[in-house]
TORPA-4810 file (N, C-alpha, C, O; in nm, 3 decimals):
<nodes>
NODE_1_3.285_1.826_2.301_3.212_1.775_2.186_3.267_1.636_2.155_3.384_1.623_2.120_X
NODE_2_3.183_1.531_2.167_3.215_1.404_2.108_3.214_1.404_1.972_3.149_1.486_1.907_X
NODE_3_3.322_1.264_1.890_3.333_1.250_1.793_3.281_1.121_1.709_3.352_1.025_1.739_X
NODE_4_3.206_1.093_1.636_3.144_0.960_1.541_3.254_0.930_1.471_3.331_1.013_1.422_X
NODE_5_3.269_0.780_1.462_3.369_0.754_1.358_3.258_0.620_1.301_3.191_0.545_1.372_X
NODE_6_3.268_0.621_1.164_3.210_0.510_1.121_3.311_0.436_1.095_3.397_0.482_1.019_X
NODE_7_3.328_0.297_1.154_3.354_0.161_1.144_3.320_0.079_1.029_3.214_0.019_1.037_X
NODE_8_3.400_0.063_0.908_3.378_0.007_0.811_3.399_-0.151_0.822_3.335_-0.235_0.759_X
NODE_9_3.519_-0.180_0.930_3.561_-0.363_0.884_3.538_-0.354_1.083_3.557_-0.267_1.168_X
NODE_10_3.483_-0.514_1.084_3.470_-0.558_1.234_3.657_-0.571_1.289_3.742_-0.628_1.222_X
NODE_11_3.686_-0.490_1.443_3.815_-0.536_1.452_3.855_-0.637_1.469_3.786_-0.731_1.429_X
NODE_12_3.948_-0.657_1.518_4.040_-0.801_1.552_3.972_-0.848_1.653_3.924_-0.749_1.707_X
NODE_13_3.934_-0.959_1.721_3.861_-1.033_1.798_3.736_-0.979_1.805_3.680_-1.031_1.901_X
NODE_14_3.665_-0.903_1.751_3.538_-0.893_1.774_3.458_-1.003_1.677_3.487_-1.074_1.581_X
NODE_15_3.340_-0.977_1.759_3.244_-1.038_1.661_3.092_-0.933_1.594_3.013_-0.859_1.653_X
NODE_16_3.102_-0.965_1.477_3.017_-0.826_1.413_2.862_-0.916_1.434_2.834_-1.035_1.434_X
NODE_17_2.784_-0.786_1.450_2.654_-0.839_1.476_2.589_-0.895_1.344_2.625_-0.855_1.233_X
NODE_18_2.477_-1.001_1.364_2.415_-1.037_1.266_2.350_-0.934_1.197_2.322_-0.824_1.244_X
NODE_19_2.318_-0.983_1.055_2.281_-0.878_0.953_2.096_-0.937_0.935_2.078_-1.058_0.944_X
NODE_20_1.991_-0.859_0.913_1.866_-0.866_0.923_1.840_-0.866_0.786_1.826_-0.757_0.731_X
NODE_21_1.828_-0.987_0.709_1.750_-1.004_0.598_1.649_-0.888_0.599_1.586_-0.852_0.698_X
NODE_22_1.639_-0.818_0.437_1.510_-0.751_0.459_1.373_-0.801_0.404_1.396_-0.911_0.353_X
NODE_23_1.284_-0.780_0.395_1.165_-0.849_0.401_1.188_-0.831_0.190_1.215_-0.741_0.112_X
NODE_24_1.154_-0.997_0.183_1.130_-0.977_-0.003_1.034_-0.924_-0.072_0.930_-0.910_-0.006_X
NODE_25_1.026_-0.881_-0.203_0.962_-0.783_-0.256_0.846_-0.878_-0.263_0.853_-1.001_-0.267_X
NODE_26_0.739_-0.802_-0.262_0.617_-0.876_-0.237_0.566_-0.879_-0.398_0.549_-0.767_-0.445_X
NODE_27_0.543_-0.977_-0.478_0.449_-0.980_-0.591_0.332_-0.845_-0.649_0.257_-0.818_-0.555_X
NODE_28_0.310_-0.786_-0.733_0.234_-0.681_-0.732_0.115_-0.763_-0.840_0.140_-0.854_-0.919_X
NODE_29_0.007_-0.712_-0.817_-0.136_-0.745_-0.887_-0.180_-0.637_-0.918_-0.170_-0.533_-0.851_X
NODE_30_-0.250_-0.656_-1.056_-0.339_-0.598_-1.128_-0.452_-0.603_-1.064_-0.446_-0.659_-0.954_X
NODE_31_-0.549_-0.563_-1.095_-0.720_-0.568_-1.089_-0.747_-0.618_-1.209_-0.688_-0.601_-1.316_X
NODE_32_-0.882_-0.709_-1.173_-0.929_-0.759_-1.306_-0.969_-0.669_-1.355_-1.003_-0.563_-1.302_X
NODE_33_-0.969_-0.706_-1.497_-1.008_-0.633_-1.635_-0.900_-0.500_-1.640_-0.942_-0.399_-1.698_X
NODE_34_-0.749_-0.496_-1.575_-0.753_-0.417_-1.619_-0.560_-0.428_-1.704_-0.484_-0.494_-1.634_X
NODE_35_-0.516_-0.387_-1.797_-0.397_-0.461_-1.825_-0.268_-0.349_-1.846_-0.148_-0.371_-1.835_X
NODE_36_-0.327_-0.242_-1.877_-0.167_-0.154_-1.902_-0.138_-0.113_-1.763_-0.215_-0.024_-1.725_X
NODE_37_-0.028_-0.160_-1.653_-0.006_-0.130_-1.535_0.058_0.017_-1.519_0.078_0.057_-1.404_X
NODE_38_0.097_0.116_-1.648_0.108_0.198_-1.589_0.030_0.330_-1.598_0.086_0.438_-1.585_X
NODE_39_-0.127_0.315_-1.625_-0.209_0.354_-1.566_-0.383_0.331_-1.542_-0.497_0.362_-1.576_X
NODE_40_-0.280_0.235_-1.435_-0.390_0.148_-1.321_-0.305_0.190_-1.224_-0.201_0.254_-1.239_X
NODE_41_-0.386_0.127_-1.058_-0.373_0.126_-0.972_-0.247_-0.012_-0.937_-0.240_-0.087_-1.034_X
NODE_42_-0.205_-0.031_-0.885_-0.135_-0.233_-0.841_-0.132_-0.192_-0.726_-0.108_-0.084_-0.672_X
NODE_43_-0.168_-0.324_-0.684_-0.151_-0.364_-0.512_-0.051_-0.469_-0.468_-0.060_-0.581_-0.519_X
NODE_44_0.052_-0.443_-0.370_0.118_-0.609_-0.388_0.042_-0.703_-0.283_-0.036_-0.654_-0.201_X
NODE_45_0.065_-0.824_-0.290_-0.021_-0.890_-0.183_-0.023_-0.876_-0.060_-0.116_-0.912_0.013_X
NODE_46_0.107_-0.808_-0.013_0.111_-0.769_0.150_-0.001_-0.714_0.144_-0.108_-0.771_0.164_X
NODE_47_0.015_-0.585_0.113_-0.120_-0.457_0.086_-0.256_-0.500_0.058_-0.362_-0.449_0.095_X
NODE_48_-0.235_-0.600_-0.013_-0.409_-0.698_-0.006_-0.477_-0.790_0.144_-0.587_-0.792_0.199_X
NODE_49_-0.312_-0.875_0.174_-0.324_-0.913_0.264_-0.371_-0.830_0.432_-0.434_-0.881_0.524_X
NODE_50_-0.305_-0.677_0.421_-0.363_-0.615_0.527_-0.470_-0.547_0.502_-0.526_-0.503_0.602_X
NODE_51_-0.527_-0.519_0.380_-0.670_-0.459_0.367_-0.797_-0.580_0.403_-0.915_-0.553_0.424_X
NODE_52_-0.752_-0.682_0.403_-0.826_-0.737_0.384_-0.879_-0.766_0.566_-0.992_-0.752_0.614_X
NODE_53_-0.757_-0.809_0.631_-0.752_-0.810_0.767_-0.806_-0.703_0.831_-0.875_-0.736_0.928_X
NODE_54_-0.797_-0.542_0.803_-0.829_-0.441_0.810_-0.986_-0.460_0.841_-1.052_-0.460_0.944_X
NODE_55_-1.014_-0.475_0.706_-1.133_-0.468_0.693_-1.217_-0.581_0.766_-1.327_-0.540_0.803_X
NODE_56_-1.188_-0.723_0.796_-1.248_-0.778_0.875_-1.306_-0.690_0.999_-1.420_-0.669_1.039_X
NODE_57_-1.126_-0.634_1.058_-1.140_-0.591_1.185_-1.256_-0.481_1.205_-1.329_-0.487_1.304_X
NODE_58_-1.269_-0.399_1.125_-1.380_-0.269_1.103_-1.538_-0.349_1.072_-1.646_-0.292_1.060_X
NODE_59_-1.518_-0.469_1.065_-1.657_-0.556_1.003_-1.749_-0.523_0.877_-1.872_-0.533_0.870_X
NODE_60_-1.648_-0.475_0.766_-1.698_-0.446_0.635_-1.636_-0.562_0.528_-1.524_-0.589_0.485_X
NODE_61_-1.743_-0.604_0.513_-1.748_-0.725_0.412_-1.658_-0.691_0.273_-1.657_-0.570_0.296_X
NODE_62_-1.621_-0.697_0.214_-1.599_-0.667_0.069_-1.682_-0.672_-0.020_-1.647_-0.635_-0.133_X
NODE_63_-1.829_-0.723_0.005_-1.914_-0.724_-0.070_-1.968_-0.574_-0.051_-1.997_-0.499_-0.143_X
NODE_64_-1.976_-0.543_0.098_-2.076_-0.423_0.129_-1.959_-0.268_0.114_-2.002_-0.154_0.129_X
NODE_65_-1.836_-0.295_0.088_-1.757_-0.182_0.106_-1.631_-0.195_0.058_-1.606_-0.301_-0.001_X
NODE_66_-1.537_-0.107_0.070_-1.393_-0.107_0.009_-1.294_0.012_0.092_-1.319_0.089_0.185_X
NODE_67_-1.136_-0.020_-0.013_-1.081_0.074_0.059_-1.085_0.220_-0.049_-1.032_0.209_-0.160_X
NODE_68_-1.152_0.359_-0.007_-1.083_0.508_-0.087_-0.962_0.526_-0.069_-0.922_0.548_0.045_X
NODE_69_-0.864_0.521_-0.192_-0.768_0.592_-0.164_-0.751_0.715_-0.247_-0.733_0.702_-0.368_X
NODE_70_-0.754_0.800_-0.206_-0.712_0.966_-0.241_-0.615_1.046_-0.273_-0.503_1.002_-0.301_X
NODE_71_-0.641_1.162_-0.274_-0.569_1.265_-0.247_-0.624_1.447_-0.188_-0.704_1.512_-0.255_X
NODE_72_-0.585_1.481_-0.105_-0.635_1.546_-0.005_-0.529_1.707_-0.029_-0.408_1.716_-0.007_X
NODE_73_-0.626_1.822_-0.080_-0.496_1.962_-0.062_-0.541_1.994_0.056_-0.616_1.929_0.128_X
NODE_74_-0.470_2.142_0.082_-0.474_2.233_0.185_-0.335_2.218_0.298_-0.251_2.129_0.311_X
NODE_75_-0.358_2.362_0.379_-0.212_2.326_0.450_-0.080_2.385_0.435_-0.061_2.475_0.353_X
NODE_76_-0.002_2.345_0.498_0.134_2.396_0.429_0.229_2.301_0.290_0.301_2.330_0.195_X
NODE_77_0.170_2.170_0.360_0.217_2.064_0.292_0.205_2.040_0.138_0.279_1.987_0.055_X
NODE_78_0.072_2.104_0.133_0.029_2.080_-0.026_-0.052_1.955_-0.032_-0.075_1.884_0.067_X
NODE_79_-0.083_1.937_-0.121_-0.105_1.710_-0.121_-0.059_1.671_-0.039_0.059_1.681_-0.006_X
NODE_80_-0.159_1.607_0.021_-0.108_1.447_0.083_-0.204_1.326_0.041_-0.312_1.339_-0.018_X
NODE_81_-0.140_1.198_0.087_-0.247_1.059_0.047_-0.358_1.072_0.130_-0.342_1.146_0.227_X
NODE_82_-0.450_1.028_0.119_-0.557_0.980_0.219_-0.625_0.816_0.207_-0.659_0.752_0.108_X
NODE_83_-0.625_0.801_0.278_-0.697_0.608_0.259_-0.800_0.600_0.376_-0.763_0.619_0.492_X
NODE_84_-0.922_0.575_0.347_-0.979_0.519_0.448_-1.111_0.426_0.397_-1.113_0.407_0.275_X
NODE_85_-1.210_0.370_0.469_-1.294_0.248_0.441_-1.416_0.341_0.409_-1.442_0.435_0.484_X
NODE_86_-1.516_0.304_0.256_-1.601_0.360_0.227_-1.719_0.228_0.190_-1.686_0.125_0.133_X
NODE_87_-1.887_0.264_0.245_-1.929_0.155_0.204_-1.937_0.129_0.097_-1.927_0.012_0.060_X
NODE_88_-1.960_0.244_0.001_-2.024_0.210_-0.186_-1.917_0.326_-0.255_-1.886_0.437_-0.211_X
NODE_89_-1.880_0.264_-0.363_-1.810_0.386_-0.491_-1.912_0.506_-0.528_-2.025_0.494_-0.575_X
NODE_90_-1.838_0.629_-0.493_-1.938_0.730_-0.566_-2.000_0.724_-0.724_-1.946_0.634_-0.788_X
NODE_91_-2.054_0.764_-0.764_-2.065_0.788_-0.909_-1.992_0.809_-1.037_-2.020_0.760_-1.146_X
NODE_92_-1.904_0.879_-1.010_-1.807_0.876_-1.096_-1.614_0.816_-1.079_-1.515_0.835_-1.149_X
NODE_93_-1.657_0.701_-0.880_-1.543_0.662_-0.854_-1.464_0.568_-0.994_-1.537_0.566_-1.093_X
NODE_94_-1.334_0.497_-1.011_-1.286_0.409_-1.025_-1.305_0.331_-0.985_-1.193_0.288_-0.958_X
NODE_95_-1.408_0.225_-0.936_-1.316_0.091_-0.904_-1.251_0.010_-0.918_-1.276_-0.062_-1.015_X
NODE_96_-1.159_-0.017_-0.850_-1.057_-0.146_-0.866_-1.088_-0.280_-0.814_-1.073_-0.283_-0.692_X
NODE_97_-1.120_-0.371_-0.855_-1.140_-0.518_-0.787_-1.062_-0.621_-0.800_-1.047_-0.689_-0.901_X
NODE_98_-0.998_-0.636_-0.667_-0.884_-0.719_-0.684_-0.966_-0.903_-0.598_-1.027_-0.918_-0.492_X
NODE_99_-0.928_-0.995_-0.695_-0.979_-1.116_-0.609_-0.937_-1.169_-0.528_-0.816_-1.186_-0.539_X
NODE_100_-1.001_-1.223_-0.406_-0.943_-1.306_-0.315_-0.819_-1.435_-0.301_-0.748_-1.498_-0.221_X
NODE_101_-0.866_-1.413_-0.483_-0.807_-1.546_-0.492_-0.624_-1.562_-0.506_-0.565_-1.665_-0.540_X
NODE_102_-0.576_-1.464_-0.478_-0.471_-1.413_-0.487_-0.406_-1.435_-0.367_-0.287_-1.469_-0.359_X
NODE_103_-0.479_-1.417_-0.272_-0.436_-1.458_-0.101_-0.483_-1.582_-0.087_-0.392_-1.654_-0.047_X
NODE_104_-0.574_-1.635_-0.101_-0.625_-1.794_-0.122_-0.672_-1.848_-0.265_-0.742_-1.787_-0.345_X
NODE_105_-0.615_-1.984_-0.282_-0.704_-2.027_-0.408_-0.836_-2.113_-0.439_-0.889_-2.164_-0.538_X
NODE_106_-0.866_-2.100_-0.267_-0.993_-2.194_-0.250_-1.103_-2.093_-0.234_-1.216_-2.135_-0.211_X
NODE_107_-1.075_-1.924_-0.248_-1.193_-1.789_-0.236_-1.258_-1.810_-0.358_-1.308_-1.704_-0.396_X
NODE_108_-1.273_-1.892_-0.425_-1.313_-1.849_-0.574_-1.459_-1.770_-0.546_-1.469_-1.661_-0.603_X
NODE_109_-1.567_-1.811_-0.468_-1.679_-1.748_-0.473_-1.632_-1.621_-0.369_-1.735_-1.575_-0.319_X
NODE_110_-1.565_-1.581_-0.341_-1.549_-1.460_-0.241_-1.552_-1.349_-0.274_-1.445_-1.314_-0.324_X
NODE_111_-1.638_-1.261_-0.271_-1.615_-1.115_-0.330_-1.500_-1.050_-0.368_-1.404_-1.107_-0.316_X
NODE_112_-1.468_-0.960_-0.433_-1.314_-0.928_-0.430_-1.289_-0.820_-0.332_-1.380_-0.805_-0.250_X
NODE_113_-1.164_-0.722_-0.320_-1.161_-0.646_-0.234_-1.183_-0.517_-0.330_-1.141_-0.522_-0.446_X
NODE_114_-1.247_-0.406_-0.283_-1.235_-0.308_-0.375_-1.147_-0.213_-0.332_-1.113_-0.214_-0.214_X
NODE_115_-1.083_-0.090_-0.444_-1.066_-0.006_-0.413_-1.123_0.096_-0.497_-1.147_0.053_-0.610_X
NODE_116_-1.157_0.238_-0.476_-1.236_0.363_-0.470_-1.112_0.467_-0.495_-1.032_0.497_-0.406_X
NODE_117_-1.106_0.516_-0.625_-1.059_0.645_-0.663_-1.163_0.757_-0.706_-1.227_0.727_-0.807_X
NODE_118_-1.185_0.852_-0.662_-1.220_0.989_-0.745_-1.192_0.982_-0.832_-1.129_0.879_-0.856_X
NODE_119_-1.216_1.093_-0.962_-1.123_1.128_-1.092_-1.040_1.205_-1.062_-0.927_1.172_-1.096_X
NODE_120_-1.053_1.329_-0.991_-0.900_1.376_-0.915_-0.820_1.371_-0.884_-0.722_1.440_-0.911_X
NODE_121_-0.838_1.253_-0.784_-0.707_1.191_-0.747_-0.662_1.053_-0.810_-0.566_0.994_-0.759_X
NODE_122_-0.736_0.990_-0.935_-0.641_0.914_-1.023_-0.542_0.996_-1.087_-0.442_0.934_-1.123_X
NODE_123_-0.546_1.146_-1.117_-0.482_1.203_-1.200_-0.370_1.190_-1.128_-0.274_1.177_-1.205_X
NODE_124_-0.332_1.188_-0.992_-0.217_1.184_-0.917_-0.170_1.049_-0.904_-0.052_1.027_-0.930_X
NODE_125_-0.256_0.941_-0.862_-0.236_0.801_-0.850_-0.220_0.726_-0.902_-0.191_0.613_-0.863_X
NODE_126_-0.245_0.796_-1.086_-0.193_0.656_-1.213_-0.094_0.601_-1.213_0.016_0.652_-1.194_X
NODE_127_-0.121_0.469_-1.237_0.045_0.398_-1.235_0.148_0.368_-1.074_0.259_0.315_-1.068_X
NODE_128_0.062_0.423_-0.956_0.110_0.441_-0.820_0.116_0.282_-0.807_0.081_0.226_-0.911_X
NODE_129_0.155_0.186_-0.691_0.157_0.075_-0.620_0.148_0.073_-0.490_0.242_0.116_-0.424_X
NODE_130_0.010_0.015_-0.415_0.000_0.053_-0.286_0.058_-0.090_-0.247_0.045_-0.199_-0.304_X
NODE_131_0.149_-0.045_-0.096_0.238_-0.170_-0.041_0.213_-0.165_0.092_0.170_-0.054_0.124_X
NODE_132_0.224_-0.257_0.198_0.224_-0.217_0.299_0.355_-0.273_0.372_0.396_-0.384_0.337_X
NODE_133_0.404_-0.223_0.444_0.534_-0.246_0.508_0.496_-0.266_0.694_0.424_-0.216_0.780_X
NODE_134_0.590_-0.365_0.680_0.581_-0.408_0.851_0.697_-0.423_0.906_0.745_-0.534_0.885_X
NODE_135_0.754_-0.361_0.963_0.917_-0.412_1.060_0.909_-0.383_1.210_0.801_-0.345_1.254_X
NODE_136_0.994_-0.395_1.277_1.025_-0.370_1.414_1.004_-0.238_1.488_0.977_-0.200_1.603_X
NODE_137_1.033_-0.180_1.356_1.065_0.004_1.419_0.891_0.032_1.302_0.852_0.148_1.315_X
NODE_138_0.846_-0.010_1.254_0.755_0.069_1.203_0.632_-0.011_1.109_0.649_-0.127_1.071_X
NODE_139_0.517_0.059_1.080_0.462_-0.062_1.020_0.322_0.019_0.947_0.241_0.079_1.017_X
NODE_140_0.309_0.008_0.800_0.200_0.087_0.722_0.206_0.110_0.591_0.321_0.126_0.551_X
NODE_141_0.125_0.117_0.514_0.076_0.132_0.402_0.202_0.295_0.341_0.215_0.409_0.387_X
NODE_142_0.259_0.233_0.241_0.327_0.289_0.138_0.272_0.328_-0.022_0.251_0.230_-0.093_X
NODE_143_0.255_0.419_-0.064_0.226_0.444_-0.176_0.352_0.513_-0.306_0.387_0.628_-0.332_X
NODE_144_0.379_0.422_-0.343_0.485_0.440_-0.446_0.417_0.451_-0.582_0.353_0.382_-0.662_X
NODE_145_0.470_0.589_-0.564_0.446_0.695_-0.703_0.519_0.736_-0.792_0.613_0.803_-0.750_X
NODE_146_0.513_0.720_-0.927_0.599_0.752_-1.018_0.536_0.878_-1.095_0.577_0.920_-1.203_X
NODE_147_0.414_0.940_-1.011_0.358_1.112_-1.118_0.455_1.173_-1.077_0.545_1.200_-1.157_X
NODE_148_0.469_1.226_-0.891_0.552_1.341_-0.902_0.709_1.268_-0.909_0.762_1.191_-0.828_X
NODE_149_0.740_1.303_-0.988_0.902_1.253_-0.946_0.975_1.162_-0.828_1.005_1.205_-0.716_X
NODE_150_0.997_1.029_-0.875_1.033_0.950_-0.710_0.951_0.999_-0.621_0.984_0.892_-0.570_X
NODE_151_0.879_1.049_-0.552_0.814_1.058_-0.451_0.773_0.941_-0.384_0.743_0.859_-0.471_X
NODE_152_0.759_0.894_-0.277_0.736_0.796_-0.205_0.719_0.820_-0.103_0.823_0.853_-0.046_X
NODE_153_0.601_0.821_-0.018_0.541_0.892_0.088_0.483_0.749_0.152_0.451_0.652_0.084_X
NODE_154_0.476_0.758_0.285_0.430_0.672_0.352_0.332_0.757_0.482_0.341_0.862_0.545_X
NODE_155_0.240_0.641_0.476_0.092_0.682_0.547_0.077_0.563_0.619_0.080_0.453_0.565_X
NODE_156_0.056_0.587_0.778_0.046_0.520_0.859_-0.120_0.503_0.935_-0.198_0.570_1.003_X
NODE_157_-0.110_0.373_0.873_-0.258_0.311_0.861_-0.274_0.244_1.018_-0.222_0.134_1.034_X
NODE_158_-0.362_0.324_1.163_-0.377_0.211_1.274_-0.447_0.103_1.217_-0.483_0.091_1.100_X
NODE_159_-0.469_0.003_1.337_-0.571_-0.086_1.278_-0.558_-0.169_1.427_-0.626_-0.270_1.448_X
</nodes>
């Protein structure tokens, strides 16, 4: 049986490897019209910035569609998130409309991006912040939640 020892100080003639800045906290946005952030939706601009790319790639305008984000039972798991591209808000969705102008300040006429809640699953998602994270080892949409207790679940968005 081998043994781990963690190495707290670099030894004598070595040289310790460089340390990897981590990526800075990205700015978080409201949706227009809407002002008590903790229960609304916020997006930070990464998370705008890849919905938006997203959605190019799928060829849904922001005028003609948006992103649903959910919540999904069944299983062993219980809840989980769900996100995917819907053309129109149901009837009794939320929408959220966040402006372009946040990623550019020359979008002023640009549709905004939407997002699509149920009433169901706002009851879970009030006050949440969707982020998206990108590194070396991994890369996707985070939803940081303050309903259930710290919970912080991450959902891995292809694209």
């Amino acid at each position: 049986m081998s043994m781990v020892t963690l190495q707290t100080e670099t030894p004598k003639g070595a040289v310790a490897a460089p340390t990897v800045a981590a990526a800075p906290p990205s700015p978080m946005l409201l949706a227009d019209g809407e002002s008590d952030a903790a229960k609304t939706i916020r997006v930070t601009v990464r998370a705008l910035k890849r919905i938006r790319v997203a959605m190019a790639k799928e060829n849904i305008s922001p005028a003609a569609g948006g992103l649903r984000l959910g919540i999904t039972g069944g299983g062993c798991s219980g809840l989980s998130y769900s996100i995917k591209f819907d053309t129109q808000p149901r009837e009794r969705d939320r929408v959220y409309p966040f402006p372009q102008t946040h990623l550019d300040p020359t979008l002023t006429e640009a549709p905004p991006i939407r997002l699509f809640v149920d009433p169901k699953s706002f009851i879970y998602l009030s006050g949440m912040v969707l982020d998206y994270e990108e590194t070396l080892m991994r890369q996707g949409f985070n939803f940081i939640n303050p309903t259930p207790p710290n919970l912080r679940l991450r959902l891995l968005f292809s694209t």
